[in-house]
C-alpha positions as CSV (number, residue, x, y, z in Angstrom):
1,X,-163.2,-188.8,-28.9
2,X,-163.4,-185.7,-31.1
3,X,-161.0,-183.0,-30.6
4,X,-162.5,-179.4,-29.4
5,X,-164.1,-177.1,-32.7
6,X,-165.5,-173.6,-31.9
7,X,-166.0,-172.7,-35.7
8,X,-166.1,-174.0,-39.0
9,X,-167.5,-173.3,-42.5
10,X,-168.8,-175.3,-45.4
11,X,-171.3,-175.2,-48.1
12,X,-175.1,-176.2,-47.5
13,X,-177.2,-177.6,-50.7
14,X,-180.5,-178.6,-50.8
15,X,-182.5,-181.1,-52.7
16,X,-183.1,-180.2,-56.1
17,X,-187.2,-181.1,-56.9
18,X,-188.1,-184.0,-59.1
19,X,-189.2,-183.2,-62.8
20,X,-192.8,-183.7,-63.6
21,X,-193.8,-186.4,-65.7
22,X,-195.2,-186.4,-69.3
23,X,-197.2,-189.5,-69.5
24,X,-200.8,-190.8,-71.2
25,X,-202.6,-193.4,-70.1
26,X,-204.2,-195.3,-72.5
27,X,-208.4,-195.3,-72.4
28,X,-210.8,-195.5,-75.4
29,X,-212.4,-192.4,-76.5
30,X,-210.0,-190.0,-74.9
31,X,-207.1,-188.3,-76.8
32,X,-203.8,-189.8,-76.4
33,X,-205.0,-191.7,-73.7
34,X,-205.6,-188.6,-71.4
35,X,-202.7,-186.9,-69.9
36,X,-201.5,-188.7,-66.4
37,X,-198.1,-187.7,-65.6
38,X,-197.2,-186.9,-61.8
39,X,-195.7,-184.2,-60.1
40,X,-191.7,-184.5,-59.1
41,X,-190.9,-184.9,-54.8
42,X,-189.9,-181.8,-53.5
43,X,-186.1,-181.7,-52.5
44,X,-184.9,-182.0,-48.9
45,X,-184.4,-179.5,-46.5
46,X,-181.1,-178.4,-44.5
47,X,-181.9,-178.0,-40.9
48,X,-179.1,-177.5,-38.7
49,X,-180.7,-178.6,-34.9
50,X,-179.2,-177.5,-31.2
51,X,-178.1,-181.0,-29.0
52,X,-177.6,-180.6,-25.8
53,X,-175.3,-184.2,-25.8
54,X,-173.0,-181.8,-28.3
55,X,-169.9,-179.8,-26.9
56,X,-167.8,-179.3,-30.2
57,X,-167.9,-178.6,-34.0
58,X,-165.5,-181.1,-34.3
59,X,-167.2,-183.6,-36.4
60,X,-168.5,-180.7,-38.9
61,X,-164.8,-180.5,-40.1
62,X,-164.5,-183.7,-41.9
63,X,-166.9,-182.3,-44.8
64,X,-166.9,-178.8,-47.1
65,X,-170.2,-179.5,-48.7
66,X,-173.6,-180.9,-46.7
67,X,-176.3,-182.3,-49.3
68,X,-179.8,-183.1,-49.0
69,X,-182.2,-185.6,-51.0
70,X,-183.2,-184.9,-54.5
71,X,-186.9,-185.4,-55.1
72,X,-187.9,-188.8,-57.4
73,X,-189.0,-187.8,-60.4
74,X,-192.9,-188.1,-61.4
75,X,-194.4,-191.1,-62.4
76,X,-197.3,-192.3,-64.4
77,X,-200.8,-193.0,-63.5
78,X,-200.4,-189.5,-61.8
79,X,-197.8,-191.0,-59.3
80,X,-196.0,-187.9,-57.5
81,X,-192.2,-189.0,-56.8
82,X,-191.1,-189.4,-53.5
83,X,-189.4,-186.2,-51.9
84,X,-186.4,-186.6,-50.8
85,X,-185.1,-187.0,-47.0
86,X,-184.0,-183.8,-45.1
87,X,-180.7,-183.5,-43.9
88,X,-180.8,-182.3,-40.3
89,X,-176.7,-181.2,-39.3
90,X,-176.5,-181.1,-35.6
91,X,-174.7,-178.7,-33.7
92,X,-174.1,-177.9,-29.8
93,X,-176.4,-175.3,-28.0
94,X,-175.0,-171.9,-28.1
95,X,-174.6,-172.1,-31.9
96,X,-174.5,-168.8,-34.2
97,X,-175.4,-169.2,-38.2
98,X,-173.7,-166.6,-40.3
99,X,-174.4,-166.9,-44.0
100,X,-171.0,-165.7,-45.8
101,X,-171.6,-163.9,-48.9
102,X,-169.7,-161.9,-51.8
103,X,-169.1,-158.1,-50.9
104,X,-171.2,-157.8,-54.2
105,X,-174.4,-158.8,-52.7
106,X,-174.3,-156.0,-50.2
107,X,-177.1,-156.5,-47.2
108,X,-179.2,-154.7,-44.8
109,X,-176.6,-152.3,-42.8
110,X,-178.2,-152.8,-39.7
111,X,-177.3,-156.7,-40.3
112,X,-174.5,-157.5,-38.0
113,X,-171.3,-158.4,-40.4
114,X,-167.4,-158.9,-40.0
115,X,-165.3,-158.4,-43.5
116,X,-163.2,-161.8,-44.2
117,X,-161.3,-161.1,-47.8
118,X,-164.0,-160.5,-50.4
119,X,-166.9,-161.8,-48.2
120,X,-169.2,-160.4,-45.5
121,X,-171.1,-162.6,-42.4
122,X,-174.5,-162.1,-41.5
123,X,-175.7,-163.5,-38.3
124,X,-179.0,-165.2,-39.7
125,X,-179.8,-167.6,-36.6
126,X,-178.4,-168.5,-32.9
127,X,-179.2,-171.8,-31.3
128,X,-179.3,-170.8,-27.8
129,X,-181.8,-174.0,-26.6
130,X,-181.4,-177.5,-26.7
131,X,-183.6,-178.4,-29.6
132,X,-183.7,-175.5,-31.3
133,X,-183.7,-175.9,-35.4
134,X,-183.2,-173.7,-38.5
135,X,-184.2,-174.2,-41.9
136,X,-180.9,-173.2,-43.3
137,X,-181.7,-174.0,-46.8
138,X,-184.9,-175.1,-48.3
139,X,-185.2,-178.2,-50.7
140,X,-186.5,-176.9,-54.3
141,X,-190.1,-178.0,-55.0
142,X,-191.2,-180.5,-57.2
143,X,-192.3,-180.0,-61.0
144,X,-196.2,-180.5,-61.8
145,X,-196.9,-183.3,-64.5
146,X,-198.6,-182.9,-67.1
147,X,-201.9,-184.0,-65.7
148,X,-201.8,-180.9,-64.2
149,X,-202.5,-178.7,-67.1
150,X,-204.9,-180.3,-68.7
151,X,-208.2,-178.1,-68.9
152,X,-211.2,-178.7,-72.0
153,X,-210.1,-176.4,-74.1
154,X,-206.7,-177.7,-73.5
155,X,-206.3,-181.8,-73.5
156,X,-203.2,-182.8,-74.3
157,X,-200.5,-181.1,-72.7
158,X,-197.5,-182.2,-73.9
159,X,-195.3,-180.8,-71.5
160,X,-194.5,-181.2,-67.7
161,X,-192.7,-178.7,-65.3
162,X,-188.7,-179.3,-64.5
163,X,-187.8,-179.5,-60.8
164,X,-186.4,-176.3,-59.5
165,X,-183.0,-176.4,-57.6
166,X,-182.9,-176.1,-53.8
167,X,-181.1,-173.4,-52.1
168,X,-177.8,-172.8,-51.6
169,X,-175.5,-170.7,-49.4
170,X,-172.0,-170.7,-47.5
171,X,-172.6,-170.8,-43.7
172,X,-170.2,-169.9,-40.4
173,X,-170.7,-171.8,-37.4
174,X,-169.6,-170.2,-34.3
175,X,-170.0,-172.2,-31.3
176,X,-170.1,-169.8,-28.1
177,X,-171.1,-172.0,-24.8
178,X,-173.5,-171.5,-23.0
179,X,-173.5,-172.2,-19.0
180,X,-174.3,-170.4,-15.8
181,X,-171.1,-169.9,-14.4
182,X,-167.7,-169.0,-16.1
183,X,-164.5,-169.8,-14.1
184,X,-162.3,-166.9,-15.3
185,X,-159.0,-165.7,-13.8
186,X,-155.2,-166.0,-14.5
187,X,-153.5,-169.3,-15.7
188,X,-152.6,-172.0,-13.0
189,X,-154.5,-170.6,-10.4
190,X,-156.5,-173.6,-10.0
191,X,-159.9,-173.5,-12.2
192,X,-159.9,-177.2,-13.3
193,X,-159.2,-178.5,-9.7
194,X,-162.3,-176.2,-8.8
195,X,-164.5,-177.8,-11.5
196,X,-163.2,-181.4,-11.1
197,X,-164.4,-181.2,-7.5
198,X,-167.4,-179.7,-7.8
199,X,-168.8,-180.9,-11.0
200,X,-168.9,-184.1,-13.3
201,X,-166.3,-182.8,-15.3
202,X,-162.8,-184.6,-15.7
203,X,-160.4,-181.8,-16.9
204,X,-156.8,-182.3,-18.2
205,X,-154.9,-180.9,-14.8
206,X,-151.0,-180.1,-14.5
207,X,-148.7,-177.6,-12.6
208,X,-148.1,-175.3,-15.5
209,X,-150.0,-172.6,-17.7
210,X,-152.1,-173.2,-20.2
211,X,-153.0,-177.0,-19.0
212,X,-156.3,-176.0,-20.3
213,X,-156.4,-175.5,-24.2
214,X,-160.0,-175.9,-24.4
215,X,-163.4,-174.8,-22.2
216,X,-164.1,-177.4,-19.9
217,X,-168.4,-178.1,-18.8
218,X,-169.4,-179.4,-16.0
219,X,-172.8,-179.9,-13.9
220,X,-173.0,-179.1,-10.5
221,X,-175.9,-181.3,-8.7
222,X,-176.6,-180.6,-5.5
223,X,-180.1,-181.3,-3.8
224,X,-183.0,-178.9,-4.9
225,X,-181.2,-177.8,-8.3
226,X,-178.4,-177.9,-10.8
227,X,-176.2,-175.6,-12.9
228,X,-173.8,-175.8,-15.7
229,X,-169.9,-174.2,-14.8
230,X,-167.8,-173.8,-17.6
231,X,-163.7,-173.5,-17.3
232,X,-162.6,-171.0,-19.9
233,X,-158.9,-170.9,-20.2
234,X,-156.3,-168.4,-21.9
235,X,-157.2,-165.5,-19.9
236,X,-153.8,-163.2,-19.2
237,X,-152.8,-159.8,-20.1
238,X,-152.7,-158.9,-23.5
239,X,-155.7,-161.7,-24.3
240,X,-158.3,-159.4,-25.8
241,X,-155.4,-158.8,-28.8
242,X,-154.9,-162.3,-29.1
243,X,-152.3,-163.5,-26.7
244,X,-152.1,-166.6,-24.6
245,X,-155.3,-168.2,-26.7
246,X,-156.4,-164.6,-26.1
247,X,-159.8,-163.9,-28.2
248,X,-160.6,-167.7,-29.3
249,X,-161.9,-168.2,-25.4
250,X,-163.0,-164.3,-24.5
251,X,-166.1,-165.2,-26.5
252,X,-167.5,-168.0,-24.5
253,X,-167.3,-165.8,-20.9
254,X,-170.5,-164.1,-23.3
255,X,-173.3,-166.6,-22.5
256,X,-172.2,-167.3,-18.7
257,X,-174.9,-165.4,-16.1
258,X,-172.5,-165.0,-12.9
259,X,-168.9,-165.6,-13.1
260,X,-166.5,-167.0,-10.4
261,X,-163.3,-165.2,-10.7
262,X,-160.7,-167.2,-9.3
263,X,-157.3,-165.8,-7.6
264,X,-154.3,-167.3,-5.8
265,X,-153.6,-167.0,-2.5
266,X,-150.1,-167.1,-3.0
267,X,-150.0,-164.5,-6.0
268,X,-147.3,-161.2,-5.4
269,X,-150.5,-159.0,-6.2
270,X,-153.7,-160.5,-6.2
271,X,-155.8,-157.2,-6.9
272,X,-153.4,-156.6,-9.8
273,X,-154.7,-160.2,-11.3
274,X,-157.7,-159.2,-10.5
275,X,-157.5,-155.9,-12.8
276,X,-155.7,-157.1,-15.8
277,X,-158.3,-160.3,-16.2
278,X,-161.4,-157.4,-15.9
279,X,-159.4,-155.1,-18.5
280,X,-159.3,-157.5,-20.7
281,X,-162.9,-158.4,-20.4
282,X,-163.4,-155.0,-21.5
283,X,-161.3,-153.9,-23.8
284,X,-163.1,-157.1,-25.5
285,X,-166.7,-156.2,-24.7
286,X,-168.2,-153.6,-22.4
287,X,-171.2,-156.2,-21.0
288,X,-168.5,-158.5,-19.8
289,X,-167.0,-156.1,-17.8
290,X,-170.7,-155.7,-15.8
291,X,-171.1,-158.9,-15.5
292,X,-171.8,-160.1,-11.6
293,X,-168.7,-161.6,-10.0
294,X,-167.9,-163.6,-6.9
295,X,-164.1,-163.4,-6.0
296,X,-162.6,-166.3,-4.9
297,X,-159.3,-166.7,-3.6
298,X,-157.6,-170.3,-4.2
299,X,-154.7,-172.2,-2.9
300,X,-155.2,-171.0,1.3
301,X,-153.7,-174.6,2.3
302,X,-150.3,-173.5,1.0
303,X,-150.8,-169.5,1.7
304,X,-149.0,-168.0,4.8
305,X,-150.7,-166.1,7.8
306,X,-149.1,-163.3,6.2
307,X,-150.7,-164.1,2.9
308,X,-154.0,-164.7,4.1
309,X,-154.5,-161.6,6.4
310,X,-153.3,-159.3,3.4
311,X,-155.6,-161.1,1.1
312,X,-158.6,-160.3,3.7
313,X,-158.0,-156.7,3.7
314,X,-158.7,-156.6,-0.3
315,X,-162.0,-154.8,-1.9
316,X,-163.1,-155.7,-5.1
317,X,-166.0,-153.4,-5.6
318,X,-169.1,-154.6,-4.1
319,X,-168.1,-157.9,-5.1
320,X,-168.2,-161.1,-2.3
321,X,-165.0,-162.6,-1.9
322,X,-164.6,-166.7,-1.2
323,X,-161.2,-168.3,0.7
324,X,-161.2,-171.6,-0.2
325,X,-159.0,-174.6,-0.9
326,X,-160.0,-176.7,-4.2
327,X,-157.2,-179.3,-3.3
328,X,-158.7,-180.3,0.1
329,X,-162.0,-179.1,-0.4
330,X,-161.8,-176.5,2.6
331,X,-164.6,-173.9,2.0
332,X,-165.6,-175.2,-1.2
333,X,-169.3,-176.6,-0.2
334,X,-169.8,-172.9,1.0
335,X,-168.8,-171.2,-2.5
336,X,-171.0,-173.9,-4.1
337,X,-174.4,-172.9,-2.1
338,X,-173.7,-169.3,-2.9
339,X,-173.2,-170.0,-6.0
340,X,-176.4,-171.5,-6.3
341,X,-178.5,-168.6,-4.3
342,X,-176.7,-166.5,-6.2
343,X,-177.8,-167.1,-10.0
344,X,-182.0,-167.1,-9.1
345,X,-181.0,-163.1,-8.4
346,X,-179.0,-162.8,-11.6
347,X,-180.5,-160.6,-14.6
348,X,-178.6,-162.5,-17.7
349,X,-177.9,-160.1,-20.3
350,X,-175.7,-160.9,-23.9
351,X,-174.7,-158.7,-26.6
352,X,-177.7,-158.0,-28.1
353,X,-178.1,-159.9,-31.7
354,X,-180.9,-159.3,-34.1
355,X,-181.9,-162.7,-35.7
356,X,-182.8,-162.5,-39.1
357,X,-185.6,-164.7,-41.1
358,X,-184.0,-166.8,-44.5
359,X,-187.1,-165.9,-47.2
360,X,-187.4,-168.7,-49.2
361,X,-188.3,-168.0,-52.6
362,X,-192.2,-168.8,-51.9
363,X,-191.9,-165.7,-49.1
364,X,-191.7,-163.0,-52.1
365,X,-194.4,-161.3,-54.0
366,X,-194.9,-161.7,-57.6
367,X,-194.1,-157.5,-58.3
368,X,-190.6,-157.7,-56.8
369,X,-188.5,-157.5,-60.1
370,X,-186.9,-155.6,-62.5
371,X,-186.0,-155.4,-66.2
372,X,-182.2,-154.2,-67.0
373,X,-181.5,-153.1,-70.5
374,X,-177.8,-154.7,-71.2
375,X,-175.7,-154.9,-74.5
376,X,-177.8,-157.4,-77.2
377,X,-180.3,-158.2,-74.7
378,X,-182.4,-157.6,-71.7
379,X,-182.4,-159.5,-68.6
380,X,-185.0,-159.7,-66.1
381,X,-184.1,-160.0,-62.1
382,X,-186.5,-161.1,-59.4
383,X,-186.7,-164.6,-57.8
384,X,-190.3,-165.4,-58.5
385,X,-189.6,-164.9,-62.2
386,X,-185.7,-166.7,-61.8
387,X,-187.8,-169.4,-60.0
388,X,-190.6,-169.9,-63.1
389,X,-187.4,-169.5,-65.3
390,X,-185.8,-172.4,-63.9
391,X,-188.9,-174.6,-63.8
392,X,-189.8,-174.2,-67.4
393,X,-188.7,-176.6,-71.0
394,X,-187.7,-173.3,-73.0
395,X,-187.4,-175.4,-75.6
396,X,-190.6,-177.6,-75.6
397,X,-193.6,-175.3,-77.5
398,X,-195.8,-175.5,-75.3
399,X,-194.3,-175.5,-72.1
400,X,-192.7,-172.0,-73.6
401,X,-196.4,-170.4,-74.3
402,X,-197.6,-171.5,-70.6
403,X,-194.2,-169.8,-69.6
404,X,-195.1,-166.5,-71.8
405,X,-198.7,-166.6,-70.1
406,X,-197.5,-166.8,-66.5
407,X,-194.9,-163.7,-67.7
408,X,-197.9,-161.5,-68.8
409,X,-199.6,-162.0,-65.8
410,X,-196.7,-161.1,-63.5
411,X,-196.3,-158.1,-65.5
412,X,-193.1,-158.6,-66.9
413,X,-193.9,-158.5,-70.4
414,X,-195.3,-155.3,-70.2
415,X,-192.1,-153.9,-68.4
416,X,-190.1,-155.3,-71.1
417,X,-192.0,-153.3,-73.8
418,X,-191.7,-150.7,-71.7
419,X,-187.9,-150.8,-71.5
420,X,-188.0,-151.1,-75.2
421,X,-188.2,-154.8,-76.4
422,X,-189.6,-155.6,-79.3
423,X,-190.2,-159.2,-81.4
424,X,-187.4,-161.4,-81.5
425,X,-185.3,-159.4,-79.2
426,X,-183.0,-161.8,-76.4
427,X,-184.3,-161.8,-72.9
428,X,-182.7,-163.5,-70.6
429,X,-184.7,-164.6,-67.0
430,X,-181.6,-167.0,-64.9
431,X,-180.1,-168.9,-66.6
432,X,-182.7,-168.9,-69.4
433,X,-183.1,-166.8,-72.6
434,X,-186.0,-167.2,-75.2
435,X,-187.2,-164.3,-77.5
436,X,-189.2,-161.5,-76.8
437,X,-192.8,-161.8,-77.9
438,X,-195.9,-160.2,-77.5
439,X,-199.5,-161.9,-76.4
C-alpha cells in the first residue's frame, strides 16, 4: 500500500516529432524517380488526468523525469511514421499544477506565485473533478517529407523537414482533498472513531495525539444520498506556523463545504478548544474562518453530570451544537441526518484561483518576435521563428533557401536589415545560426 504524498515535483518531456523523410521512388519519365518521402509522427502528449480511485501522490515519487513517445520517423512511398503514444500521469481529484520556473522568466503579476530559491510557481491547472485532464506538455509535431515540397517549378526537393522537440517544463503537484465534510478539532478528541463509525473508512486509532499522521476519507451512505468526510489531523495551537503537522494539513480544510468541529466532553475548557482551532483557521486563511460549522461535543459516555450541564450552557455563535458518543454510537445517527440536510443549504466557496491556459507553440501569431542586436551577431526571439529554427537542415542548400523564404514572409528579414544586418553577418534563431542574406 502506498504511503500518503500531498506534493511532489518532477520534470515533464514530451515526444520529440519524427524527421521527414527524403526518399524517390523510382518511375520512368519522372526525375529521380519523383520525390516520395513521408512526414515524421508527431510526438506524444503529457496529460496529467484527475482519478477518483486516487488518494495520494505517492507513486509520483519514485520518478524525477515523465517521458512521452517520440514520433517514427517518415518512410518511403509517402509513409507518415507512427506518432508516438501519450503519456497520461494520473493524479487524485483535488490536484493543483504549478509550472516552476527560473526568476528570469518573470510572468504575468496577477499569476498566483510562491518564491522557492531561484524559482517562481504558477498555478496553471486544478483538477477539482474526477476525470478532469490537462495537456501539461504537448508532443512536438512531426517533420514534412520531401513529397511535400515538390511543386512544377520545383521537382526534386532534396530536403525533408527535422522533427521539432516537444515541450518541456518543471511541474508542482499539490494535492488538496476534496470532500464535503472536514472533521477538525483538537488532537485525541475522537475524529477517527467518528469516521470509522460512520463511514467506510478504517483509520489508524490509539489513545494518544497525533494517531492521525495523515487525512483520512471516508463515504457516508445512508438511504437517499451520500457524502464524502474527511479526517484532517494536526490541528493545535500554534498549527498555522507549522506546529504539530501544522500547515501540511490546514490546506486540505480548503475544499471541505461544512465542517464538523469536534470537542471533548471531558476537556478543562471546551470553548477555549473551540477558539484556538478557529484562530488558527484564520490566521491561515480568512474563508476558513467563515466556513459553516456544526459543533459537536464527543466523549458524553465518560463525561460527568457536572460536565455535561456546563457543556449545554456553551454558545458558539450561531452554530448548532451535537452531544454524542462515537464509542457507543449514542446520538451519532442524529449528527449524521443533519449532516446530510445540512450540506444541500451550503454555498461552497474556495480561495478564489485563476486557471491559466499552457499556449502551445501553434497558439502564437507569426508577428510576435523580436530582433536583439548582441556582440558579433544578432539573435532573433519569438517561438514561431525558434520553432521553424528548430525544424530546419541549416546545413542542407535547399532546405536553408525554403528556411530564408518562410523568414521573409514572417518579416524577420526585414527587421534584421532594419536593426542593421548586412550580408554575411551571424544571426542566430534557437539554437541555430546561418548568415544573414538578403532575397
Amino acid at each position: 500500500m502506498s504511503s500518503f504524498a500531498d506534493e511532489v515535483s518532477f520534470e515533464i518531456i514530451a515526444g520529440r516529432g519524427g524527421d521527414g523523410a527524403v526518399s524517390f521512388r523510382r518511375e520512368k519519365f519522372v526525375a529521380r524517380g519523383g520525390p516520395d518521402g513521408g512526414d515524421g509522427g508527431d510526438g506524444g502528449d503529457i496529460i496529467i488526468r484527475a482519478d477518483h480511485n486516487l488518494n495520494t501522490l505517492a507513486d509520483l515519487t519514485r520518478k524525477k523525469t515523465y517521458k512521452a513517445q517520440n514520433g517514427e520517423g517518415g518512410k518511403k512511398k509517402k509513409s507518415a511514421g507512427k506518432a508516438g503514444k501519450d503519456l497520461i500521469i494520473k493524479v487524485p481529484v483535488g490536484t493543483q499544477i504549478f509550472e516552476r520556473v527560473s526568476r528570469r522568466a518573470g510572468g504575468s503579476p496577477a499569476r498566483r506565485e510562491k518564491v522557492k530559491g531561484e524559482k517562481k510557481e504558477f498555478l496553471i491547472a486544478d483538477l477539482d473533478e474526477s476525470g478532469d485532464e490537462f495537456l501539461a506538455a504537448k508532443g512536438g509535431e512531426g517533420g514534412m517529407g520531401n513529397a511535400r515540397f515538390a511543386r512544377a517549378s520545383f521537382q526534386t526537393p532534396r530536403f525533408a523537414e527535422l522533427g521539432e522537440p516537444g515541450e518541456e517544463r518543471e511541474v508542482v503537484l499539490k494535492l488538496k482533498i476534496v470532500a464535503d465534510v472536514g472533521l477538525i478539532g483538537m488532537p485525541s478528541v475522537g475524529k477517527s472513531t467518528l469516521l470509522s463509525v460512520i463511514s467506510n473508512a478504517r483509520p489508524k486509532i490509539a489513545d494518544y495525539h497525533f494517531t492521525t499522521l495523515i487525512p483520512n476519507l471516508g463515504i457516508v451512505r445512508l438511504k437517499d444520498t451520500s457524502f464524502i468526510v474527511a479526517d484532517v489531523p494536526g490541528l493545535i495551537e500554534g498549527a498555522s506556523q507549522g506546529k504539530g503537522l501544522g500547515i501540511r494539513f490546514l490546506k486540505h480544510v480548503e475544499r471541505t463545504k461544512l465542517l464538523v468541529h469536534i470537542l471533548d466532553a471531558t476537556s478543562e475548557n471546551p470553548k477555549k478548544d473551540f477558539q484556538k482551532i478557529n484562530s488558527e483557521m484564520k490566521k491561515y486563511d480568512k474563508m476558513l474562518g467563515q466556513k459553516p460549522q456544526l459543533v459537536v461535543f464527543n466523549k458524553i459516555d465518560v463525561a460527568t453530570e457536572e460536565q455535561l450541564k456546563k457543556i449545554k450552557k456553551i454558545k458558539f455563535r450561531n452554530f448548532p451544537a451535537f452531544y454524542i458518543s462515537a464509542a457507543t454510537h449514542k446520538n451519532v445517527q442524529n449528527l449524521v441526518n443533519n449532516i446530510a440536510s445540512t450540506l444541500p443549504k451550503v454555498e461552497h466557496k474556495t480561495k478564489a484561483d485563476e486557471i491559466f491556459k499552457i499556449f502551445t507553440l501553434r497558439d502564437l501569431p507569426y508577428v510576435r518576435f523580436e530582433v536583439v542586436k548582441k556582440r558579433g551577431y544578432f539573435e532573433v526571439k519569438g517561438p514561431r521563428q525558434e520553432r521553424l529554427a528548430t525544424k530546419t537542415d541549416v546545413n542542407n542548400p535547399q532546405a536553408l533557401a525554403r528556411f530564408y523564404k518562410v523568414l521573409k514572409r514572417m518579416g524577420v528579414l526585414g527587421a534584421l536589415k532594419k536593426a542593421g544586418a548586412k550580408e554575411g553577418d551571424k544571426v542566430r534563431i534557437g539554437s541555430k545560426e546561418f548568415e544573414f542574406e538578403e532575397i
